[in-house]
N, C-alpha and C positions, 0 to 999 in steps of 0.2 A: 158484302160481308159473308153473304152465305155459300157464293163461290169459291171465297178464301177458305171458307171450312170444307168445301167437298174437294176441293186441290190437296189442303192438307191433309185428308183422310186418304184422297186416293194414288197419292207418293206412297209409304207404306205398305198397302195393300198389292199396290202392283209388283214395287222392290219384293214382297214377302213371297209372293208369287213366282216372280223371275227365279227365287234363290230357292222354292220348293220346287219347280218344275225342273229346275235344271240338275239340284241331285237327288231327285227320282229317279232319273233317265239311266237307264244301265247302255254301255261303252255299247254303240251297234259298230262295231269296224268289219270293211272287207275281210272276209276270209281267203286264203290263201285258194286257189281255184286248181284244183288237183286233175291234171291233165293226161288222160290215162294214150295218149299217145307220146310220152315226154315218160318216161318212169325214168326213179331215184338214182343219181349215179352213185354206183358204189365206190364205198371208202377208197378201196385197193385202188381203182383209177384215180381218184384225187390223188392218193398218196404216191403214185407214179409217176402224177406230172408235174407233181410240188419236187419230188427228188429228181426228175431229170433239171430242173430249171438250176437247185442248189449243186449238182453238179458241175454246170459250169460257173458259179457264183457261192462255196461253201459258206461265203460270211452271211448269206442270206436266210432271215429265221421268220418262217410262215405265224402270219399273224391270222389270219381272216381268208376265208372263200369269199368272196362276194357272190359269185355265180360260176354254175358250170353246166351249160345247156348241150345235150347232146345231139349232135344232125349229122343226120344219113345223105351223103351224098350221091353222086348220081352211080357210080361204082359200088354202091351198095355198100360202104367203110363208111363208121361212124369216129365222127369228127366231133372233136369238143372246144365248145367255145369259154371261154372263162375268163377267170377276173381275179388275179389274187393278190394280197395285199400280204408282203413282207415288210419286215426291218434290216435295217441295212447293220448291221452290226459295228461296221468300221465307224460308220459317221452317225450314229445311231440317231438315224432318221426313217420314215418309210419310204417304202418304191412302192407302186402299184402297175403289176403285170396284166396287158391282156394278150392270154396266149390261145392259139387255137393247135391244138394237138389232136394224134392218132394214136389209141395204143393200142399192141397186136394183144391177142387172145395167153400168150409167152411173159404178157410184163414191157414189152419193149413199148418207149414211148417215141414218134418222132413230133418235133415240136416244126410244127410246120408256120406259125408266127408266134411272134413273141415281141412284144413291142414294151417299154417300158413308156409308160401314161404320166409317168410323173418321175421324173429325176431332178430335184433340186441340186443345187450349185451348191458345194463348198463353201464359196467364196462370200454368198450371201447370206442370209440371216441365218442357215445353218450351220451352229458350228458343233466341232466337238465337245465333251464336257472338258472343262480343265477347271483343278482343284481352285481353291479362294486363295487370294494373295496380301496378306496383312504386312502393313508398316509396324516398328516395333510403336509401343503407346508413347515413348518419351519422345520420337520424333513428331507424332501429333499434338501431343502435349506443347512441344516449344515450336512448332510451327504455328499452333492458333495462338500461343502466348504473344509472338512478333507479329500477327496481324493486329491483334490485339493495341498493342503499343504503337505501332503505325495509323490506325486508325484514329488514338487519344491524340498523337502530337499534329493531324491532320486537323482534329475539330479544333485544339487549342489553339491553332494558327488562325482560325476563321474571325474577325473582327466582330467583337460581341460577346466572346463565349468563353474571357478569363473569370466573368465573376461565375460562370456555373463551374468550372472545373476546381475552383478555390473552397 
């Protein structure tokens, strides 16, 4: 009996526990580890090598950077490695690029890889939008009427079932 009553006290107290200690707790998340041999690529570079790529692709409409880490090669040119994530405008779906580019000190970009990571198929569960296509209502109307009637003179044919239909 009396360990029935310290079990049922101490459900409770523990649950009341669990649910104070846990929103006490303030969010501890990693912070972002700021790498002072890595500094900020500047906008103008993104924006160079997101327009070289629409250049040869103008249907392409930049959604997202995922990343753009910059590395110095052995030649002393810094090379950029990235990740970016378009829409495809035609097939309005997304692509996701990772390119590694060079841009001169001028603006010129050369795209030294360029790989698309993800090109889905047409053919498959991506398609274009196309508008909704309705039957007018009186063809629905007398199509479910005729199933309707096909299904009554089906039961009424069943051996048994003139006294329900009477």
């Amino acid at each position: 009996m009396k360990a029935d009553v310290v079990i049922l006290g101490a459900v409770p107290l523990v649950t009341a526990y669990m649910l104070w200690s846990s929103s006490s707790l303030t969010g501890h998340y990693a912070s972002p580890v700021a790498s002072s041999t890595s500094p900020a690529v500047p906008r103008s570079i993104i924006q160079a090598i997101v327009e070289k790529i629409q250049s040869g692709s103008p249907w392409l409409q930049p959604i997202n950077t995922v990343f753009i880490n910059p590395m110095a090669d052995s030649k002393g040119t810094t090379n950029y490695n990235a990740r970016f994530m378009f829409l495809d405008t035609r097939g309005f779906f997304g692509e996701q690029y990772d390119v590694t580019a060079t841009v001169a000190p001028d603006g010129t970009v050369n795209l030294l890889k360029n790989t698309h990571t993800s090109s889905p198929s047409a053919d498959g569960p991506f398609e274009r939008f196309t508008s909704d296509k309705y039957q007018p209502y009186s063809d629905v109307r007398d199509n479910l009427s005729l199933q309707l009637k096909q299904v009554t003179k089906q039961f009424s044919e069943l051996p048994g079932t003139t006294k329900v239909l009477a």
